[in-house]
C-alpha positions in Angstrom: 23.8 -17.0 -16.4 25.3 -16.4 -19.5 26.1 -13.0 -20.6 23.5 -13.4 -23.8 20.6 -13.8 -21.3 17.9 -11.2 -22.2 15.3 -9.9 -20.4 12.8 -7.5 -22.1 10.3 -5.8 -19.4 7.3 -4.1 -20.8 6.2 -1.3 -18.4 2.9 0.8 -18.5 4.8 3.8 -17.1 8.3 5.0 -15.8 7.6 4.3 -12.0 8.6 0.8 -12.7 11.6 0.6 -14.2 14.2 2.1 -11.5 12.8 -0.1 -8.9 13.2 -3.8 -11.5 16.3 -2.6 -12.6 17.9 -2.0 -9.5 17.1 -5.5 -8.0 18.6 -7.0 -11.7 22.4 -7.0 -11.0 21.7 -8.6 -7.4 19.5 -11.2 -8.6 19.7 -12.1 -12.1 23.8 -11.1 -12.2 24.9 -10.8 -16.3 21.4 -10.6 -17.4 21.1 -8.3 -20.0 17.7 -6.1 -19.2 15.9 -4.2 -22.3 13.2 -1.4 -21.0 10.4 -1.0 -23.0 8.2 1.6 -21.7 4.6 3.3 -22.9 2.7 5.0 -20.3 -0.3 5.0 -22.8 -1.4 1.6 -22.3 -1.8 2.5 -18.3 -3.5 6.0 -19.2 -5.9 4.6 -21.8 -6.6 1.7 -19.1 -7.1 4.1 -16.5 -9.5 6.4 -18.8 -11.8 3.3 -19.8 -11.9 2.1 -16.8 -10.5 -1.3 -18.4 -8.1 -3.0 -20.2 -9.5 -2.1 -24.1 -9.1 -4.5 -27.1 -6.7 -2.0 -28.5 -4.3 -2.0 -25.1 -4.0 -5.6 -25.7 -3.1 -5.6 -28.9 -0.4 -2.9 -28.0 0.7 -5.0 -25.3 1.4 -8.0 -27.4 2.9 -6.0 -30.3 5.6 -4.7 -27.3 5.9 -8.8 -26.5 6.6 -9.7 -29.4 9.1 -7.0 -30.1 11.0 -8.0 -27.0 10.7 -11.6 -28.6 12.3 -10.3 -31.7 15.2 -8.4 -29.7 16.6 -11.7 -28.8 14.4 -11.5 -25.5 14.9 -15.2 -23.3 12.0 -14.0 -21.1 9.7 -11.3 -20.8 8.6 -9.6 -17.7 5.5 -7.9 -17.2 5.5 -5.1 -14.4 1.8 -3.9 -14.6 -1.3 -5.4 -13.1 -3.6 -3.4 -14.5 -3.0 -4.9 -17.5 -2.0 -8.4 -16.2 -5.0 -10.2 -17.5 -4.3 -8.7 -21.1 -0.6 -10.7 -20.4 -2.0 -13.8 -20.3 -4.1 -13.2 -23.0 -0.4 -13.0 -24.8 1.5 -15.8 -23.4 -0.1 -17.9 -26.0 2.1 -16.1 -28.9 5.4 -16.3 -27.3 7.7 -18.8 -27.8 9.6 -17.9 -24.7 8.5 -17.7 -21.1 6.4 -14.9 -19.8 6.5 -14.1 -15.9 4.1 -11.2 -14.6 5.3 -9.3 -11.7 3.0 -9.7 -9.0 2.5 -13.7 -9.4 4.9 -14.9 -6.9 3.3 -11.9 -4.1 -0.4 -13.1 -4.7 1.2 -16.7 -4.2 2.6 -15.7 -1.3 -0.1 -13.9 0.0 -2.5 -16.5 -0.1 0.2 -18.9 1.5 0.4 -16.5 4.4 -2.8 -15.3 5.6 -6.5 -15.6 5.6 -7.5 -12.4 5.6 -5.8 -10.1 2.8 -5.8 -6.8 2.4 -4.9 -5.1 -1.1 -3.7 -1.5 -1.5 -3.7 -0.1 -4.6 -3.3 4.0 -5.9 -5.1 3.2 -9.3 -8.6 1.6 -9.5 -8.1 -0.3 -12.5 -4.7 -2.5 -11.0 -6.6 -2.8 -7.7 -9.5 -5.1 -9.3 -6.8 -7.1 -11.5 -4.8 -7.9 -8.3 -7.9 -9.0 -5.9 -8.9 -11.3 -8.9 -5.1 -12.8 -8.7 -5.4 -13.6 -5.3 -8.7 -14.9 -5.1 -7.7 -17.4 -8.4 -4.5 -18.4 -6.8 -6.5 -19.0 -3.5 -9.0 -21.3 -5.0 -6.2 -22.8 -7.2 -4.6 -24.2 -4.3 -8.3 -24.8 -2.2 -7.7 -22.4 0.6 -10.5 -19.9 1.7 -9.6 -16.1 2.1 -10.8 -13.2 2.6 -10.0 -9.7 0.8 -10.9 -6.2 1.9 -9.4 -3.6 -0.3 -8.2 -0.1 -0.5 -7.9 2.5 -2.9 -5.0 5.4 -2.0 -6.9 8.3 -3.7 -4.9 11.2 -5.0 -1.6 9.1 -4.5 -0.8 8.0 -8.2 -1.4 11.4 -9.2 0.9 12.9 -6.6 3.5 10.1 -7.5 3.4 11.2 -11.4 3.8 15.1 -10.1 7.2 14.3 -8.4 5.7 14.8 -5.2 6.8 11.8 -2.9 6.5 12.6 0.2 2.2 13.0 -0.6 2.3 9.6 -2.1 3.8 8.3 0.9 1.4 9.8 3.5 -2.0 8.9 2.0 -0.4 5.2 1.5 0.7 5.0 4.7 -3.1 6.5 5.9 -4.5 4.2 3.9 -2.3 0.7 4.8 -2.5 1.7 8.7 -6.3 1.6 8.4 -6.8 -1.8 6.5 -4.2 -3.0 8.7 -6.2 -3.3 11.6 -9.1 -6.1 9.8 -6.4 -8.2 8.0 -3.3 -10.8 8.4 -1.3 -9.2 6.0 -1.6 -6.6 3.1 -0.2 -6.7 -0.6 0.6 -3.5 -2.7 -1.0 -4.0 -5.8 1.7 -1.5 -7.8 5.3 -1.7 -8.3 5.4 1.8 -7.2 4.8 1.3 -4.4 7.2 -0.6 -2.6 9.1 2.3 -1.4 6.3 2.3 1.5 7.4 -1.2 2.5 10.8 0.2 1.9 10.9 2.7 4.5 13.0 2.9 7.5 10.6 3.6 10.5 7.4 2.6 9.0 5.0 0.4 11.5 1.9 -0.5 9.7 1.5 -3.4 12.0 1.1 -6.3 10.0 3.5 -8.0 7.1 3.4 -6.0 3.8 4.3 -7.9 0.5 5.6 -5.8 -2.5 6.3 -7.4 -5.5 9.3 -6.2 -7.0 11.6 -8.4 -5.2 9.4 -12.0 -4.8 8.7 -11.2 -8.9 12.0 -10.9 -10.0 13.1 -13.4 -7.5 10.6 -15.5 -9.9 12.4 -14.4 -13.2 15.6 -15.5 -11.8 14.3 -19.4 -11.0 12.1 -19.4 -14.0 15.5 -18.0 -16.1 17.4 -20.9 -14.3 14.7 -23.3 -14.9 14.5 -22.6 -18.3 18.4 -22.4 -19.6 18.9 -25.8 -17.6 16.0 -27.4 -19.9 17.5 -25.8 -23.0 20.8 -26.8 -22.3 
């Protein structure tokens, strides 16, 4: 790819960035990557309970800056406020991708019954509503149970890890044992997956990698057509 490829990812906090950048030089090699980070628009989310009118418009003034940098594509790396992304899309003249797209598809391709794990309420709804519209997108019937990892986001935000880790873990063994597979509704969380040791007994999707192993085809995809 050439060395003027840009991609601008708009993050909802600083838990996502370290984990997408690190997966950039393996998979999208000489891609420049632009951070643009608020941790309002998850916090105001969080607080109402929803993504507001004002989020959105945030959201897509962020977009559009990325689209003025000289962005070629534009990541999104929040669920929570995935719906408000689409709401976007329409006002971009480049491609938008949204992080957990290719793990819902995957998800759905995989098993019947899917479990979603989530630390914050409001990406936990978002991500069951991805699943179950890719599911009946493609005509195959699922099931979802979810789970809510209370106490988890804010332990992540405090530094402390390990916490996170352990009521995830409780949590993903316990939804584990009425499901096929489960899917971790936050980028953050994919250091559970990550683990060396862990035996949650069933397959656990994360969506950092299988979403930016979608920027890199839809990146390919698109420089071949504007070629």
């Amino acid at each position: 790819m050439s060395a003027q490829t840009t991609l601008v990812i708009v993050h909802t906090g600083p838990v996502t960035v370290q984990p997408l950048s690190a997966l950039a030089p393996e998979l999208i090699p000489g891609v420049r990557v632009v951070n643009l980070v608020d941790d309002s628009l998850l916090k105001d989310t969080m607080a109402a309970g929803h993504v507001t009118p004002e989020v959105t418009r945030r959201l897509a003034q962020y977009m559009m800056i990325g689209q003025d940098m000289g962005a070629t594509m534009i990541l999104n790396a929040c669920s929570s406020v995935g719906e408000a992304a689409d709401a976007v899309r329409p006002l971009l003249a480049v491609p938008l991708v949204k992080i957990d797209v290719a793990m819902a598809e995957r998800a759905v391709a995989t098993g019947r019954r899917i479990g979603v794990a989530a630390t914050v309420q409001t990406t936990l709804d978002p991500t069951v509503r991805l699943i179950e519209r890719v599911a009946r997108d493609s005509g195959k019937q699922i099931e979802v149970r979810r789970a809510l990892c209370e106490g988890a986001f804010d332990a992540l935000l405090a530094g402390r890890t390990e916490e996170h880790d352990a009521i995830v873990e409780r949590a993903l063994i316990g939804l584990a044992k009425d499901v096929d597979l489960i899917v971790l509704a936050q980028v953050s969380m994919g250091r559970i997956a990550d683990k060396p040791g862990g035996s949650i007994g069933v397959p656990v999707l994360t969506s950092p990698r299988l979403g930016m192993e979608r920027v890199a085809e839809t990146l390919r995809g698109h420089l071949e057509r504007a070629a």
